[in-house]
N, C-alpha and C positions, 0 to 999 in steps of 0.2 A: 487318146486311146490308141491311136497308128503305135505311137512309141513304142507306147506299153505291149503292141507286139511284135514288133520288131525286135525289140529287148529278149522277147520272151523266144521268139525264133531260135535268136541267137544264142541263147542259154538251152534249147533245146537241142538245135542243132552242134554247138561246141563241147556241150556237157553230158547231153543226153539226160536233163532233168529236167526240175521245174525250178522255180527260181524257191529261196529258201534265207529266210532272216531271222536269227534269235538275240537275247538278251543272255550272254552267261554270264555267269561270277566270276568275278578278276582272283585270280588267287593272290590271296593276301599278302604272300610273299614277295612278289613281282609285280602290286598294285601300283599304276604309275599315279605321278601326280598332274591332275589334270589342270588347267589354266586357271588357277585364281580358286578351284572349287573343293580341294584338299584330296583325298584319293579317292577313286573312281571305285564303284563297288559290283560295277556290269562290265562288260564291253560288247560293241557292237560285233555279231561274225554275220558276213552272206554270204552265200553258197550261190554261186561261186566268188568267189572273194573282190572279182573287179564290178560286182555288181554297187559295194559303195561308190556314192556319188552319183548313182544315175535316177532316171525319176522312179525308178522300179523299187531301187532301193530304199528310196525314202519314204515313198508310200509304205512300203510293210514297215520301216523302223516306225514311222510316226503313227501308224496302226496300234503296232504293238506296247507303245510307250501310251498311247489315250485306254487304252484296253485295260494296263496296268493303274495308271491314274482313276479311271474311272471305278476298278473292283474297289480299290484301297481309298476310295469315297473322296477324293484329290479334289474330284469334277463334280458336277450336277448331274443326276443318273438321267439318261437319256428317255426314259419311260415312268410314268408317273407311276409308283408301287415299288419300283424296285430296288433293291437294298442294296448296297455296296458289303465289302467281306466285314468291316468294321460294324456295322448295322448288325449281320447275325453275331457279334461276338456281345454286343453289346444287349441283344434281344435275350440272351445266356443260354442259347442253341448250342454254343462249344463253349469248354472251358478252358481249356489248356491253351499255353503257347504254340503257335505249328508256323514252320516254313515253306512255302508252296511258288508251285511255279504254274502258266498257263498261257496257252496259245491259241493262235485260229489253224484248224484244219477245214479239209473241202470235205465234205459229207457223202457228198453225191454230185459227180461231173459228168453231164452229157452233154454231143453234140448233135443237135435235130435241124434236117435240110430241109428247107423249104421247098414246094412243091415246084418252084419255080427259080432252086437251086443256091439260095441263100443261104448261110450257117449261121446257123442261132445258136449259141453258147448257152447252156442250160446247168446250174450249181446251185447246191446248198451249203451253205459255211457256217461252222458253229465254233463254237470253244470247246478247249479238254482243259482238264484243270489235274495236277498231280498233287498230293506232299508230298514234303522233302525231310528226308532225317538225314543226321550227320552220320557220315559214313567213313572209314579209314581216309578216305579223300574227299573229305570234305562233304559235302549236299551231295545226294543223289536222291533219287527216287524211291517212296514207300514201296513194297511189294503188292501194298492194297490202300487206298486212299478213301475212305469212308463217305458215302454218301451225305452224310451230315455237316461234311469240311464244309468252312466259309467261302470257300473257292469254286469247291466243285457244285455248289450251290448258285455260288454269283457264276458260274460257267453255262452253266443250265437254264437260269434267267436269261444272260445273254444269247444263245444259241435261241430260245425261244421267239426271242425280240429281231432275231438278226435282221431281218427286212425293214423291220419297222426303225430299229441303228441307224440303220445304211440311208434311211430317208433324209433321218435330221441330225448325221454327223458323216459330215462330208469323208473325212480321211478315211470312214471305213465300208463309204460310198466307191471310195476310188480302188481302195483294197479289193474289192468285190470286182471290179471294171478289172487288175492284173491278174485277178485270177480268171477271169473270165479269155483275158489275152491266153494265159499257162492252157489254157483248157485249147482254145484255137490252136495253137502253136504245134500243141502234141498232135490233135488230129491232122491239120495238115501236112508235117514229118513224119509221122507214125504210123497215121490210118487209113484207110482204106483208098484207095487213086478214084476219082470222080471221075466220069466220062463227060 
């Protein structure tokens, strides 16, 4: 957990952010060929970019890649009840094809001082979930994504679950631990000077 804010210091203090990990689409054109696995149809980006390789970065990559596994029914849902996005399509809640993208945001980040001067990091983290239509360049984002999507449904389950996640799947135990570092990091560079 030091690492992780050390890491996150220094992504604050260099960059003036918070650390930041997604999954984009390799454009097809320039999709490389990956070791043995034929072409690559994601690629990793961090913001800032030399965060791969570090532990910061992997925790959000392997976060986000179990998050993926888990909507697209890959894994065993972590909560007895809950459906994966293949689940609602097969339930016949949507009918059509759809291509969607989804992430973890922080909800709600504070930081509360103990009476006796300690910082308690305080967050709630949930999922968003978007569609995707093909757009002149490729995927981009609906202008309005329906509540009814497979996604924005498994999004909403998750988010609802998130503590109860974080219990019995560690990676997105530790997710919660960097963001809770991002959360320290800021108030100490940022916020207010403690006497």
């Amino acid at each position: 957990v030091l690492e992780y804010l050390a890491l996150a210091l220094q992504v604050r203090r260099c960059e003036g952010r918070e650390p930041l990990f997604s999954l984009e689409p390799v454009d097809q054109a320039c999709a490389a060929v990956s070791e043995g696995s034929g072409l690559r149809m994601q690629a990793k980006c961090f913001e800032p970019k030399w965060l791969a390789g570090t532990s910061i970065g992997e925790v959000m990559f392997q976060a986000d890649y179990h998050l993926k596994e888990l909507s697209m029914g890959e894994s065993e849902q972590p909560v007895v009840g809950m459906k994966s996005c293949l689940d609602y399509l097969e339930s016949g809640s949507w009918n059509e094809g759809w291509h969607g993208r989804e992430w973890f945001v922080v909800r709600k980040a504070e930081m509360h001082i103990s009476e006796d001067h300690v910082l308690i990091p305080f967050l709630q983290l949930g999922v968003e979930a978007r569609e995707q239509i093909v757009g002149l360049e490729g995927l981009e984002d609906a202008p309005v994504t329906l509540p009814d999507h497979p996604l924005v449904k498994y999004a909403a389950a998750f988010s609802r679950n998130f503590d109860l996640i974080a219990e019995r799947k560690s990676v997105i135990s530790q997710l919660r631990e960097v963001a809770k570092a991002s959360v320290v990091a800021k108030f100490l560079l940022d916020g207010p000077l403690l006497d």
